[in-house]
C-alpha positions as CSV (number, residue, x, y, z in Angstrom):
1,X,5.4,-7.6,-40.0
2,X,4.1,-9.2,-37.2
3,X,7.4,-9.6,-35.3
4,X,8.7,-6.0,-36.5
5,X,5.6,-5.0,-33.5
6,X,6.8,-6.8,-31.2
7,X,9.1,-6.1,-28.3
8,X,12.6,-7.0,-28.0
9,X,13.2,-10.0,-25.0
10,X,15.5,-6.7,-23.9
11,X,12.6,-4.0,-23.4
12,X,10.5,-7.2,-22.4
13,X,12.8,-7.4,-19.7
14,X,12.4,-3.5,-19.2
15,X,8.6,-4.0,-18.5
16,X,9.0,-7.5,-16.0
17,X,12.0,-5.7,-13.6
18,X,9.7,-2.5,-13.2
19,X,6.6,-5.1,-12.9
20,X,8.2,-6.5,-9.9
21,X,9.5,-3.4,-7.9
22,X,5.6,-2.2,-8.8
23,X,4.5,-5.2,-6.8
24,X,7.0,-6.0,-4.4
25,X,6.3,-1.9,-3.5
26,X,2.8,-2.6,-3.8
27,X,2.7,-5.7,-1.7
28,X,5.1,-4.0,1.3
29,X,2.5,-0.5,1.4
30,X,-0.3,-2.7,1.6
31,X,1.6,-5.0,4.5
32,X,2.7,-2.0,6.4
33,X,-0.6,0.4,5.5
34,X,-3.3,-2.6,6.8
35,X,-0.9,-2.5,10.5
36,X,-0.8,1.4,10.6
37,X,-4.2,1.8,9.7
38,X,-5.3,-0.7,12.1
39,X,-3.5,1.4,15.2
40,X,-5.1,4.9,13.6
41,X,-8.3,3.3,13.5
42,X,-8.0,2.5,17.6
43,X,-6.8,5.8,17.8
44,X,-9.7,7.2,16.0
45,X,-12.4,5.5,17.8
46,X,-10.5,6.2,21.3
47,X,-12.6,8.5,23.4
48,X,-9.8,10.5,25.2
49,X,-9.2,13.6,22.9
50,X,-5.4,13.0,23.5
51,X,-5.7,10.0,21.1
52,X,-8.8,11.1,18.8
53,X,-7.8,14.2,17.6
54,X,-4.3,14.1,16.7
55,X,-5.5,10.7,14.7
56,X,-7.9,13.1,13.0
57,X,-5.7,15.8,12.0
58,X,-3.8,13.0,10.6
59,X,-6.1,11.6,8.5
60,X,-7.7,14.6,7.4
61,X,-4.1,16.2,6.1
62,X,-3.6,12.4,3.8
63,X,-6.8,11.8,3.1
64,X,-7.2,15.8,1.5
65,X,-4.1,16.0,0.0
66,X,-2.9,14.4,-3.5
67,X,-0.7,11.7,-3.4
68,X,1.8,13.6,-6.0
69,X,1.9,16.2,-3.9
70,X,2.8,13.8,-0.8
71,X,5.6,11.6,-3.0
72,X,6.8,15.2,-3.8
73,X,6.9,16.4,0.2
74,X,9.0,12.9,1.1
75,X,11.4,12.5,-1.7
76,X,12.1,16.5,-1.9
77,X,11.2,18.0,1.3
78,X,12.0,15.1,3.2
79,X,15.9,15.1,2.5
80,X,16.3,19.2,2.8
81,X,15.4,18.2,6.3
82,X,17.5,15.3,6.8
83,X,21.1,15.9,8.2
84,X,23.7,15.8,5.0
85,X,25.3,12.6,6.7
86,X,21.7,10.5,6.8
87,X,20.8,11.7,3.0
88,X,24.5,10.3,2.0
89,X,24.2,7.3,4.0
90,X,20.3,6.4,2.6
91,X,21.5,7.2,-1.5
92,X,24.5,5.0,-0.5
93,X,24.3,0.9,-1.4
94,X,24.1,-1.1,1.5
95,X,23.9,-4.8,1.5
96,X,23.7,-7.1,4.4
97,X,24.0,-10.8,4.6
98,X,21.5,-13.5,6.6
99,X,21.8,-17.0,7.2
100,X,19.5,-17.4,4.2
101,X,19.8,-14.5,1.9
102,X,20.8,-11.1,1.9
103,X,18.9,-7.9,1.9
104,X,20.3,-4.8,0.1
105,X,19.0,-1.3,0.8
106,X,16.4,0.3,-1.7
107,X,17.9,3.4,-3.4
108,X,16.3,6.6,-1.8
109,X,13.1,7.0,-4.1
110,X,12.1,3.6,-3.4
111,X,11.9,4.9,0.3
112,X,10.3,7.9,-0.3
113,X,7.7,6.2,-2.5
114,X,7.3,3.7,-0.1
115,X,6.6,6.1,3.0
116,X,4.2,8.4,0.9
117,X,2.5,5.5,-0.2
118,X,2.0,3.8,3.1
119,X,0.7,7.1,5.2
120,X,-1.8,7.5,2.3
121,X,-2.7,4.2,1.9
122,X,-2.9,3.6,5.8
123,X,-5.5,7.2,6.2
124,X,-7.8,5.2,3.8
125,X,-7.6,1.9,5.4
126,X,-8.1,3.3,9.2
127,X,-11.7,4.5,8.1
128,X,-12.1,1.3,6.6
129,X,-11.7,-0.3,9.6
130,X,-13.4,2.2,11.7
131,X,-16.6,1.6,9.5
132,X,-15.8,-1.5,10.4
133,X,-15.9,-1.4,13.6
134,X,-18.8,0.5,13.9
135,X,-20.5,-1.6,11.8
136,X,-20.5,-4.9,14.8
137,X,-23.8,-4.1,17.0
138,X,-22.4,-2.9,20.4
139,X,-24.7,-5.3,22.5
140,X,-22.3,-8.1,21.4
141,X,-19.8,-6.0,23.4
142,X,-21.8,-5.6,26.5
143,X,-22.9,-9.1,26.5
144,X,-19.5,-10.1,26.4
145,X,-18.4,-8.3,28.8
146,X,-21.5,-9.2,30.7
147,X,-20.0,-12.6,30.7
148,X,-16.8,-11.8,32.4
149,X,-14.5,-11.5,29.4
150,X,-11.6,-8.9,29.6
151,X,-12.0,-5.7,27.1
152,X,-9.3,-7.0,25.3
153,X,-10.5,-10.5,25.2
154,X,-13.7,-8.7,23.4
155,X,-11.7,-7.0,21.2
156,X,-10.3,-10.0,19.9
157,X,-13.5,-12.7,19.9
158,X,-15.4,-10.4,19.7
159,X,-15.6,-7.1,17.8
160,X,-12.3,-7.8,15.3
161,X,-13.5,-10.9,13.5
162,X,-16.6,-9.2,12.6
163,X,-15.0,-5.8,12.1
164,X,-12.5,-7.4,9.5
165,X,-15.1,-9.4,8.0
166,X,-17.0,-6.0,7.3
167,X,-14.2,-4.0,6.4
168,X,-12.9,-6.9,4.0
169,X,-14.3,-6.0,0.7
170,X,-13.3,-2.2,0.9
171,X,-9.7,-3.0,2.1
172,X,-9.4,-4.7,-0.8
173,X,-10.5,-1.5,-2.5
174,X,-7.8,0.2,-1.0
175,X,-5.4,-2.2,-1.8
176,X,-6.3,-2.2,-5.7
177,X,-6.0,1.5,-5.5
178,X,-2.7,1.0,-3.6
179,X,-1.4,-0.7,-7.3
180,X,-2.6,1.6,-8.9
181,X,-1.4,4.8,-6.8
182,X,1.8,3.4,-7.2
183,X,2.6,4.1,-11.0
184,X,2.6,7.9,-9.7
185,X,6.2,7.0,-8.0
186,X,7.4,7.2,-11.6
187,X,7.2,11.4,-10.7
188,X,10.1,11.3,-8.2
189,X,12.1,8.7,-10.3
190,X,11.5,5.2,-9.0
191,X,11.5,2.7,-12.0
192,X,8.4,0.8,-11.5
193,X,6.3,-0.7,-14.5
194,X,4.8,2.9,-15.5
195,X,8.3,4.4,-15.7
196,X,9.8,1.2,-17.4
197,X,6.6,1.2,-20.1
198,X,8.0,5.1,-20.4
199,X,11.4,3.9,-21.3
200,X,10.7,1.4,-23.3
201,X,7.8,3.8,-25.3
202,X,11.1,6.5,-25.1
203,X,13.7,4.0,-26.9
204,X,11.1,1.8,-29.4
205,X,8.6,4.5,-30.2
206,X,6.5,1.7,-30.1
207,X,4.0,2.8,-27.6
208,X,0.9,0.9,-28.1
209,X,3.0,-2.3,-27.3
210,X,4.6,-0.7,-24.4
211,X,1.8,0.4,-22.8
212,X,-0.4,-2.0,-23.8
213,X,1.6,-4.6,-22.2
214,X,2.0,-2.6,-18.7
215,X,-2.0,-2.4,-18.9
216,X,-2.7,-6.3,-18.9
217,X,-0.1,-6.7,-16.4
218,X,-1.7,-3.6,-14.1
219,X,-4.6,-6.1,-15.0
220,X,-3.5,-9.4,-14.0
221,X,-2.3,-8.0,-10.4
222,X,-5.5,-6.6,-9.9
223,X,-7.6,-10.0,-11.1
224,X,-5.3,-11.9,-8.8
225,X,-6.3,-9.6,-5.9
226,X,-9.8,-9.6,-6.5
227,X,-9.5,-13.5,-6.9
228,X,-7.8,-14.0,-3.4
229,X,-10.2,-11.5,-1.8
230,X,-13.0,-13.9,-3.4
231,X,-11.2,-16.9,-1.9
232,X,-11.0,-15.3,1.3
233,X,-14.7,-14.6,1.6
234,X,-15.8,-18.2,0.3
235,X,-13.7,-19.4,2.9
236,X,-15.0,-17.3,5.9
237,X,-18.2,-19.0,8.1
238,X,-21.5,-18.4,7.2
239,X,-22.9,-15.6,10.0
């Protein structure tokens, strides 16, 4: 009886292959989300109104909007706009070979998960910083300025350390929310570990085991993130 509730290594399988496109797709939003958020946030804080408030529009329409509705925009409205030759080229295969190994392309909802993803994610993280940023007493500024360093020599020594340092514990926040924001790529077809948990739920019936498995591995990710951000902060000088 006990074996008859288990999984099958096949729909085991099932569950690890949409476990890793969840976090290779998790890991690349968070990558590409921290460095876009980053230049929004510089953006944001700019004083010239040419910067500021085309960052703000931006990050009002992401951060107001639901996700699904986003994923929707990018993998629907998205290619109606593209030319018919770019759509055919992106839901085409593609595979090119490095010295060391080879990349293939991602099918097309991959992309469009990934980009809805990443502009969400990144909207989230750019106030992060911003808080941040705001958050380092602007006398350290003027002093060092005071003491003949550059702006950007400030930025750098100065103001980011601390600003990252601040911003730490929410970006790690975003990036558990980024995992977890990621199952809703299942809506536009992308077989991650929710959509894989669906199949194998669809095909067994057996759907405390399939979804109690993609919950302790939804789990474990975020442990492990919570345990590196931990690591990171024992790690960091006492201030």
């Amino acid at each position: 009886m006990l074996f008859d509730s288990l999984l099958a290594p096949k729909y085991l399988g099932w569950l690890l292959d949409g476990f890793v496109v969840t976090v290779v797709l998790s890991a690349l939003t968070c990558a590409s989300a921290t460095a876009l958020g980053f230049v929004l946030c510089l953006g944001r804080i700019a004083r010239s109104p040419f910067w500021s408030l085309p960052v703000r529009f931006f990050l009002s329409l992401f951060r107001n909007t639901p996700l699904l509705v986003q994923l929707f925009f990018w993998y629907f409205g998205a290619a109606a706009l593209m030319p018919e030759s770019v759509l055919h080229w992106l839901n085409q295969p593609h595979h090119w070979r490095l010295p060391l190994f080879g990349v293939t392309w991602p099918p097309f909802e991959y992309v469009a998960g990934f980009f809805g993803l990443t502009l969400y994610t990144a909207a989230f993280i750019a106030e992060e910083f911003r808080a941040g940023v705001q958050g380092v007493p602007p006398g350290q500024a003027r002093a060092a300025l005071a003491l003949g360093l550059r702006r950007y020599q400030v930025w750098l020594s100065v103001i980011m350390p601390q600003a990252v340092r601040i911003s730490l514990p929410p970006l790690l926040g975003q990036y558990m929310n980024a995992v977890k924001n990621s199952s809703l790529t299942m809506a536009i077809g992308l077989a991650e570990l929710s959509y894989a948990s669906r199949q194998v739920e669809t095909e067994t019936f057996k759907t405390f085991q399939a979804f109690g498995i993609a919950t302790l591995l939804y789990i474990g990710l975020i442990v492990l993130i919570e345990l590196a951000g931990q690591w990171i902060q024992h790690r960091q000088p006492a201030h």
